[in-house]
C-alpha positions as CSV (number, residue, x, y, z in Angstrom):
1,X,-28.0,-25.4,-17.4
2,X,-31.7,-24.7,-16.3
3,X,-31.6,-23.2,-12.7
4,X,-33.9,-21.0,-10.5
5,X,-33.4,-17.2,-10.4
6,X,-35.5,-16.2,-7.5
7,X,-34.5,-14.0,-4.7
8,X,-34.8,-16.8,-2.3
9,X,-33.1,-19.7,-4.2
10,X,-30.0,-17.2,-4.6
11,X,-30.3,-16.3,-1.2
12,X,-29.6,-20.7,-0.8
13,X,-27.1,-20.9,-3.0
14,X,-24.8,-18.2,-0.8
15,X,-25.7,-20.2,2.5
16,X,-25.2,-23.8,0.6
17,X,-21.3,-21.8,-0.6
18,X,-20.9,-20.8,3.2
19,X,-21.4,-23.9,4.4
20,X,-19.3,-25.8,1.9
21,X,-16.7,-23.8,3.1
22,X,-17.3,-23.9,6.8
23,X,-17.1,-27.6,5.8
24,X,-14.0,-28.0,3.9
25,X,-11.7,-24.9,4.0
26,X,-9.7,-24.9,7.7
27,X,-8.4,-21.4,7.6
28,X,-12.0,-20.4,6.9
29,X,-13.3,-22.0,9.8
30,X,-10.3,-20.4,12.0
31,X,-11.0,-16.8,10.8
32,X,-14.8,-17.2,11.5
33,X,-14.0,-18.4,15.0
34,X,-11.3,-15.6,15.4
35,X,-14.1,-13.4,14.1
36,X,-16.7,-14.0,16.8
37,X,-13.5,-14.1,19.4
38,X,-12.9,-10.2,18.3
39,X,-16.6,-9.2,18.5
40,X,-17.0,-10.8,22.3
41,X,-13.8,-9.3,23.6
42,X,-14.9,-5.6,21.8
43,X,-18.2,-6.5,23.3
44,X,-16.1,-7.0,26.9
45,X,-14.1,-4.7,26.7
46,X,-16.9,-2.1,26.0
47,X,-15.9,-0.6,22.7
48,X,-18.4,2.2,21.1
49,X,-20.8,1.2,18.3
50,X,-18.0,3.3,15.5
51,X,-15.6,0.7,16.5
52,X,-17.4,-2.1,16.8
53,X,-19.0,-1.2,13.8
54,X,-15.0,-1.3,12.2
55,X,-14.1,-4.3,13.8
56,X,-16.9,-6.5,12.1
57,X,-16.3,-4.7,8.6
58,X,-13.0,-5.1,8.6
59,X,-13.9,-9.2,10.2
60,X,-16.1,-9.4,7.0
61,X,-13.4,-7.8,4.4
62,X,-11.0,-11.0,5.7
63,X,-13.7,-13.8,5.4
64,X,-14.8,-12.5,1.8
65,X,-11.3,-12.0,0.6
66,X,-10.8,-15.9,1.6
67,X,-13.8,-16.8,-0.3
68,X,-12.9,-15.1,-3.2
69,X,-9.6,-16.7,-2.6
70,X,-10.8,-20.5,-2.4
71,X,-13.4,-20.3,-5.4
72,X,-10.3,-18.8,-7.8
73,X,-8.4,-22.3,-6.0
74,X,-11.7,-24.1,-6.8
75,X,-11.8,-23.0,-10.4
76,X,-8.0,-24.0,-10.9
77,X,-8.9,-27.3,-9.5
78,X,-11.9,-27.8,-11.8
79,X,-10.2,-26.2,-14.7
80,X,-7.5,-28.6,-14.6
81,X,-6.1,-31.5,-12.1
82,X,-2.9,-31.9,-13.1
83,X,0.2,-30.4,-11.4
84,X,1.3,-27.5,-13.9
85,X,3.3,-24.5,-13.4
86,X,0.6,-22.1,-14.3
87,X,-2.0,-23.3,-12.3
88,X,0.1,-23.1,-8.9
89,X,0.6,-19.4,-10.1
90,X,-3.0,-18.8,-10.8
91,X,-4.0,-20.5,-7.3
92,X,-1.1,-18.8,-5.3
93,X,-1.3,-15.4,-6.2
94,X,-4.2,-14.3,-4.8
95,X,-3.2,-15.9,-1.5
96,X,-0.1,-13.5,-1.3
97,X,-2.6,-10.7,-2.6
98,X,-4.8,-11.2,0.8
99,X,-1.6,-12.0,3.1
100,X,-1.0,-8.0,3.0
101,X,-4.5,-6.9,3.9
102,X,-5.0,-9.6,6.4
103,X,-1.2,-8.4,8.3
104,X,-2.6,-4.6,8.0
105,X,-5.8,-5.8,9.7
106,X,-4.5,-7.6,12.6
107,X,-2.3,-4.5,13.2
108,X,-5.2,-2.9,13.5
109,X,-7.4,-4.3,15.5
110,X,-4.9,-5.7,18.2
111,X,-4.1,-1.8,18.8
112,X,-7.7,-1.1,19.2
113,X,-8.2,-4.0,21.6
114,X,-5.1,-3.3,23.7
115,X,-6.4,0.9,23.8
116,X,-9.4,-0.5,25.0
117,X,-8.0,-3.2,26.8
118,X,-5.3,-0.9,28.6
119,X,-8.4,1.6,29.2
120,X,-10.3,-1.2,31.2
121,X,-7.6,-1.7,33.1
122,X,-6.4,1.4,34.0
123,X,-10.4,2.6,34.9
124,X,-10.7,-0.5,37.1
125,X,-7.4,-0.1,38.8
126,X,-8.5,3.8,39.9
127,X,-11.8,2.1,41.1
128,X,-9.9,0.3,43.1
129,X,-7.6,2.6,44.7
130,X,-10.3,4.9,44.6
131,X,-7.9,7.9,43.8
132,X,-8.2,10.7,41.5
133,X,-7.1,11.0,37.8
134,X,-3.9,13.3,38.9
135,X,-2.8,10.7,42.1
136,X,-2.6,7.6,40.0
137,X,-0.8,9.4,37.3
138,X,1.5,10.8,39.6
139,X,1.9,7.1,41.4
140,X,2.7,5.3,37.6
141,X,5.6,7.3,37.2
């Protein structure tokens, strides 16, 4: 196999890999969309840079992990097309490996957007009312 090793031709063959999968993988396309959703509503809600900075690691670690996920699915499928116990295995597991971290991450960042979230609120409802800190906690409880 004769092929170019040049910064930029590499640099293609990533986008031509993200784009096949923006193309044909579903839950791909649905975590890149729930990706940008994240980074507008921490951009709405105001969240500093540190956790902004989090919340598109963390956006990234899910979207590579489901790469890496599809291309070991890929390589089953390529390395063999009939239905055989093995290759289920081979193409399962590392689903059920990512399930974990992807249930850890949404814990995570739905309590940093509803802090933030409950923040907003809370500042704008005192704007509001136009009280003091010590009025509207004495009027919540």
């Amino acid at each position: 196999m004769n092929y170019d090793k040049s910064l930029w031709s590499s640099f293609m063959y990533a986008v031509e890999g993200i784009w096949h999968a923006l193309k044909n993988n579903r839950n791909f396309r649905i975590e890149v969309f729930l990706g940008v959703l994240a980074v507008l509503l921490g951009l709405y809600l105001q969240i500093t840079a540190l956790e902004m900075v989090i919340v598109i690691v963390v956006i990234l670690l899910v979207i590579l992990s489901e790469m890496v996920n599809t291309s070991l699915e890929e390589m089953v499928n390529l390395i063999t097309s009939e239905h055989k116990k093995e290759a289920k295995i081979a193409s399962t597991i590392p689903s059920f490996v990512i399930q974990p971290k992807e249930i850890f991450i949404d814990c995570f960042n739905s309590f940093n957007f509803i802090h933030n979230y409950a923040t907003y609120l809370l500042n704008n409802l005192q704007l509001v009312l136009n009280i003091s800190n010590y009025q509207f906690i004495y009027q919540l409880f």
